[in-house]
C-alpha positions as CSV (number, residue, x, y, z in Angstrom):
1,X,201.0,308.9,119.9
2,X,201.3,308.1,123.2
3,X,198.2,310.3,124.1
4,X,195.8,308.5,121.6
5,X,194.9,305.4,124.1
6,X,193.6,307.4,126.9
7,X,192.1,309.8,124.5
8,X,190.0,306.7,123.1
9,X,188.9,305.7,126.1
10,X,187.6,309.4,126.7
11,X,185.8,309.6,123.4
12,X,183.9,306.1,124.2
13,X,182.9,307.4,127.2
14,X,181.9,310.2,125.4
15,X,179.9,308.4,122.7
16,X,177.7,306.6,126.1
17,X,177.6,309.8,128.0
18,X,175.6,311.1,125.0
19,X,172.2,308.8,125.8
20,X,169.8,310.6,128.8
21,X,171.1,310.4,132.0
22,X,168.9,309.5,134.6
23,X,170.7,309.9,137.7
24,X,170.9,312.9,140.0
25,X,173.5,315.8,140.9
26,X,176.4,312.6,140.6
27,X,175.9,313.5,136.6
28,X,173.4,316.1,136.0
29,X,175.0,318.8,138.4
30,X,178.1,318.0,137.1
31,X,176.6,318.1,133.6
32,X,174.8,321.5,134.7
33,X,178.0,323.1,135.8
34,X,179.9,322.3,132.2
35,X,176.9,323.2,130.4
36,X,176.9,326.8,132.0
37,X,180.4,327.2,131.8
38,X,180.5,326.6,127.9
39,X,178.3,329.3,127.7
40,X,181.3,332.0,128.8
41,X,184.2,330.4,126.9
42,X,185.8,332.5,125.1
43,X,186.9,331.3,121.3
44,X,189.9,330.4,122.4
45,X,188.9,328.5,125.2
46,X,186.4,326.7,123.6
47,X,188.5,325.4,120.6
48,X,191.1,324.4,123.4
49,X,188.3,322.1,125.2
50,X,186.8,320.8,122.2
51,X,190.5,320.0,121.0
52,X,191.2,318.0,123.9
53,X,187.6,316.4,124.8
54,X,187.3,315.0,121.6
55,X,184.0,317.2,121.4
56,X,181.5,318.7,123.7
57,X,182.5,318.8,127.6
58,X,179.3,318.7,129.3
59,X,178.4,314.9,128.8
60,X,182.6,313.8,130.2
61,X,182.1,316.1,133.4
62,X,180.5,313.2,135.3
63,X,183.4,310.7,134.1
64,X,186.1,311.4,137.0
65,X,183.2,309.7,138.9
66,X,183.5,306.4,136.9
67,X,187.0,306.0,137.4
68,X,187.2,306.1,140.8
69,X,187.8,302.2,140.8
70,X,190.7,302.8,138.2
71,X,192.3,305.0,140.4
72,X,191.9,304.8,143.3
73,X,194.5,307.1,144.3
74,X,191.4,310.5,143.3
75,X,189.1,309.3,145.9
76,X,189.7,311.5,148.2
77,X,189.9,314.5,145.7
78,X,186.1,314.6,145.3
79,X,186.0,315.9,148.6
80,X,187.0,318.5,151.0
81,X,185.6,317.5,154.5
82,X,186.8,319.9,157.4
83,X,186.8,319.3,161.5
84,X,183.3,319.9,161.6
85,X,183.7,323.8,162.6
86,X,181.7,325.3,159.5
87,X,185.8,326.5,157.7
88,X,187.8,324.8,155.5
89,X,191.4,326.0,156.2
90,X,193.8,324.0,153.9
91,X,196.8,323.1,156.4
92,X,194.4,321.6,158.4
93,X,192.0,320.0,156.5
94,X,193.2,319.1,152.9
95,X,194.6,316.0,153.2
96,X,194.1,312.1,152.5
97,X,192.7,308.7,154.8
98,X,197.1,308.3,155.0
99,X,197.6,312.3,156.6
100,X,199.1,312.6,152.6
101,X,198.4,317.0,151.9
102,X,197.1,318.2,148.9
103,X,194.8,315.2,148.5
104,X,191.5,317.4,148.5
105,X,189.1,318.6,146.1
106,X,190.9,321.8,146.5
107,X,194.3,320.5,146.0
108,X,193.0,319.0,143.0
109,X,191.8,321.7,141.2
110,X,195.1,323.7,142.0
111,X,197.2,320.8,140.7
112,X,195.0,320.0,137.3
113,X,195.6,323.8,136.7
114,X,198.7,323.9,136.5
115,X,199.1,320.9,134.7
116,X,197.0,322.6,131.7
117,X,198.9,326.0,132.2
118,X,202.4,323.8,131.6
119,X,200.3,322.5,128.5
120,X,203.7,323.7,126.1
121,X,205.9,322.8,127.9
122,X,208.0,320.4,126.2
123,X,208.5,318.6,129.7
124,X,205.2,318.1,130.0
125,X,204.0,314.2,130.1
126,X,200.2,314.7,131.4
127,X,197.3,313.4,129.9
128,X,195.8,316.6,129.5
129,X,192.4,315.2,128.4
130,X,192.4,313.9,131.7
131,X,194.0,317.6,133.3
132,X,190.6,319.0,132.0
133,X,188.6,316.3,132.9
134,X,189.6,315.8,136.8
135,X,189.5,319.8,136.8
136,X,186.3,320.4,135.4
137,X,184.8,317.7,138.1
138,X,186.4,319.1,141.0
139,X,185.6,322.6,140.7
140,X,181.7,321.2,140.2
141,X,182.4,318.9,143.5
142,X,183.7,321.5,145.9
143,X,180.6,323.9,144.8
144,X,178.1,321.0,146.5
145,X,178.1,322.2,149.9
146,X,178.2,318.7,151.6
147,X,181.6,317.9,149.4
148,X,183.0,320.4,152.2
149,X,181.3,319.3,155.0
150,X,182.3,317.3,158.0
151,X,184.4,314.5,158.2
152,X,182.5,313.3,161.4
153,X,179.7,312.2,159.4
154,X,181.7,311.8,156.0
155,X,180.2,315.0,154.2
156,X,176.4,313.8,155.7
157,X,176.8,310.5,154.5
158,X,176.3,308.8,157.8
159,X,173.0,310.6,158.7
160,X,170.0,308.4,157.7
161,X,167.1,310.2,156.3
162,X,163.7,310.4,154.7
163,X,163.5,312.3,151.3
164,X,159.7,312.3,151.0
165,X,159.5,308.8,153.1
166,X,162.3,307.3,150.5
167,X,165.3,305.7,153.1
168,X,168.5,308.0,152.0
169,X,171.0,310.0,153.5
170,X,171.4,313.6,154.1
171,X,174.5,313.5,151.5
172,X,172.4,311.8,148.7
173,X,169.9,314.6,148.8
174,X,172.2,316.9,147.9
175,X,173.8,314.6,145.6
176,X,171.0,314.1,143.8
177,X,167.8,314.2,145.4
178,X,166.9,317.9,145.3
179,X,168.1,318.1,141.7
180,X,166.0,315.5,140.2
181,X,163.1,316.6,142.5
182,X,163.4,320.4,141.3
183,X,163.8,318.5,137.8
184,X,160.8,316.8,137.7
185,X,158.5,319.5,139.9
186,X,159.7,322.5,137.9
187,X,162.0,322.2,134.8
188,X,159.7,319.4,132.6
189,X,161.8,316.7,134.0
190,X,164.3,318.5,131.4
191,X,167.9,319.3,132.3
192,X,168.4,322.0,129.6
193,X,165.5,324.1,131.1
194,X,167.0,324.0,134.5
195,X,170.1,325.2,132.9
196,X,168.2,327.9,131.1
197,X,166.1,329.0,134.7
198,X,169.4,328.9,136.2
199,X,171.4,331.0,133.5
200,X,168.5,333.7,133.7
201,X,169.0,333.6,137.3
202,X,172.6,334.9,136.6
203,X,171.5,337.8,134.5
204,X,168.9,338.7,136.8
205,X,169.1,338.0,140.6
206,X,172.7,337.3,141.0
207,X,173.9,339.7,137.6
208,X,175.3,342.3,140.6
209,X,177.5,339.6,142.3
210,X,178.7,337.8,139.1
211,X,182.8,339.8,139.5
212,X,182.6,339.0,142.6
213,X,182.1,334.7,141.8
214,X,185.0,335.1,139.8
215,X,187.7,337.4,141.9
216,X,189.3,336.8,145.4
217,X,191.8,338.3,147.2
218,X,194.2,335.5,147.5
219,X,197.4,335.2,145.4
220,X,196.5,331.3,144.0
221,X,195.2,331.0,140.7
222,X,191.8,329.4,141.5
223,X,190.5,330.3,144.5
224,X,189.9,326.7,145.4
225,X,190.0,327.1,149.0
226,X,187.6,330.1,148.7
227,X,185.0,328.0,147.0
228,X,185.5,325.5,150.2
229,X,185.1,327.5,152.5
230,X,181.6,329.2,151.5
231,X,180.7,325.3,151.3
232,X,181.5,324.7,154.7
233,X,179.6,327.0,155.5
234,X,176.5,326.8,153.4
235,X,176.9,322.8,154.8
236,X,176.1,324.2,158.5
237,X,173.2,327.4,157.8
238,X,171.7,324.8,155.0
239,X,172.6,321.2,154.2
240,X,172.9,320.7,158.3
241,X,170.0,322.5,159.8
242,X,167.1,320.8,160.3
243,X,168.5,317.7,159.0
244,X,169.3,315.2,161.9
245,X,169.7,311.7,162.0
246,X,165.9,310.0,161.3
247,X,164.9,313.3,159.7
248,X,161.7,312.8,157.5
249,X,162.4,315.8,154.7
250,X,160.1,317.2,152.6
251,X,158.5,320.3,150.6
252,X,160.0,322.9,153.6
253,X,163.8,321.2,153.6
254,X,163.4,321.1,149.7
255,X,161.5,324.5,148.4
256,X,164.7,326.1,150.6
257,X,167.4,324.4,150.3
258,X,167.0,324.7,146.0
259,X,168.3,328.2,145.7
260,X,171.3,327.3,147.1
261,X,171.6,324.3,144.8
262,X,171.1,326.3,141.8
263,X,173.0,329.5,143.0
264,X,176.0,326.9,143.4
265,X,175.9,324.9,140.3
266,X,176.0,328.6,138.6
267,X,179.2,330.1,140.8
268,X,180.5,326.4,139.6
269,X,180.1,327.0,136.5
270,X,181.1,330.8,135.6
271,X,184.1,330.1,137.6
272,X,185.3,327.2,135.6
273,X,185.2,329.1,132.7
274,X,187.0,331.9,134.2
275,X,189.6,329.2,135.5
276,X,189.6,327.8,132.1
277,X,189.9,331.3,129.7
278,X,193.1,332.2,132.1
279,X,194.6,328.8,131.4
280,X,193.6,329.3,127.2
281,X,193.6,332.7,126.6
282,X,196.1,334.2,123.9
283,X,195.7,337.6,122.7
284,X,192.5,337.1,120.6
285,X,191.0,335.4,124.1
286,X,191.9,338.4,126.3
287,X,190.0,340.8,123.9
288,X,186.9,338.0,123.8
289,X,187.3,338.3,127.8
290,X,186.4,341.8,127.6
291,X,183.6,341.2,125.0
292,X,182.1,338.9,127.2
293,X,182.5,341.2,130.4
294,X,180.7,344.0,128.1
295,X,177.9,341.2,127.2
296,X,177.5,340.7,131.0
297,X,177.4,343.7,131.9
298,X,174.6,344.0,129.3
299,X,172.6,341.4,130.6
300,X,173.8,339.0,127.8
301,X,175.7,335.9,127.9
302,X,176.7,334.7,124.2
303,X,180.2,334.0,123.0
């Protein structure tokens, strides 16, 4: 029963994660990401998350953010900051404040992955509440652009701005700031229908590069370092340009830099759930992997 404790703590969380969030991309892009990536679970996967979250994993995808003071070891796994060059290559740049590798948001997802892949493994002493948790996060994190940006300015976090004359800084509005503008101009001030525009999105516009999202070339199980690297360099063409320190940014920063918010939170979140039907899958998950294929070939996401 050793699990049961942190699996209590999880479900309280849970239970205050359920009011309306009010916050920006720190929990509604994270909440975006699970949201869409429930959507393309297969059965198996889905009884496997709802097994270990205690319920629903949308409202917990924010929580690896609120125990960043409890351990204090994942801060640096939130993040995947290169040399300022526009690449993220992993020898170089995924590492901790102490020169310690692996300690990246990259290195994070590869490690929480296999955690949950050893989930029978008698050996096997993880929390994998937590597993899920910390990986579900981290493959939302490194899909923000400035979570692989450059350490020079921590990620944009040392550039001052003005979002629409409101004192920030250029990481923030990414963060936060164009989601809960988009939000609130758009979508009803309504997360679900900014899900919804988004998931039409996916069938439509982007329904020709959706095998691509969730396929690479390398031999790792994730793709992490993949997803880093188109951040690193969406950070310079997008998050970057036009965005200097004392920067006043408003409808022309905002009205093009959204696509590329909402593109990302959808790659974030139809490759978690690829990530997490690979990790769940038995037999009766590889056949609903094809049905789903079919249905998105069709136009049609429903599992």
């Amino acid at each position: 029963m050793a699990w049961l404790l942190p699996l209590i703590h999880i479900f309280l969380y849970y239970l205050i994660a359920r009011a309306p969030v009010s916050s920006g991309w720190g929990i509604e892009g994270h909440v975006m990401v699970c949201k869409i990536a429930q959507e393309h679970f297969t059965n198996s996967t889905m009884n496997a998350v709802l097994e270990l979250a205690g319920g629903e994993l949308a409202p917990l995808c924010p929580w690896a953010d609120d125990v960043r003071k409890q351990y204090r070891w994942s801060r640096t796994l939130h993040f995947a900051d290169s040399a300022g060059d526009c690449t993220f290559q992993y020898s170089r740049d995924c590492h901790n404040t102490k020169g310690e590798i692996n300690m990246c948001a990259v290195g994070a997802i590869n490690n929480y992955t296999r955690q949950l892949q050893k989930r029978k493994d008698s050996s096997n002493n993880y929390n994998l509440t937590e597993s899920l948790l910390f990986l579900s996060h981290f493959v939302g994190d490194i899909h923000q652009p400035l979570h692989a940006g450059s350490e020079l300015d921590l990620g944009g976090n040392t550039i001052k701005v003005e979002w629409y004359g409101k004192n920030t800084n250029l990481h923030k509005v990414w963060d936060e700031d164009i989601v809960e503008k988009a939000k609130q101009k758009f979508y009803d001030d309504d997360i679900d229908t900014m899900v919804e525009s988004i998931q039409i999105n996916s069938r439509d516009i982007w329904s020709d590069e959706i095998d691509q999202w969730m396929n690479c070339s390398t031999k790792n199980f994730t793709c992490g370092s993949i997803y880093a690297s188109e951040s690193a360099r969406l950070a310079c063409d997008y998050a970057y340009k036009d965005a200097k320190q004392g920067s006043d940014l408003g409808d022309e920063y905002f009205i093009s830099r959204l696509p590329v918010v909402e593109k990302r939170i959808a790659q974030g979140g139809i490759r978690l759930a690829e990530i997490l039907n690979k990790i769940f899958d038995d037999d009766t998950g590889q056949k609903d992997q094809k049905l789903l294929k079919e249905r998105r070939i069709g136009g049609v996401y429903q599992a």
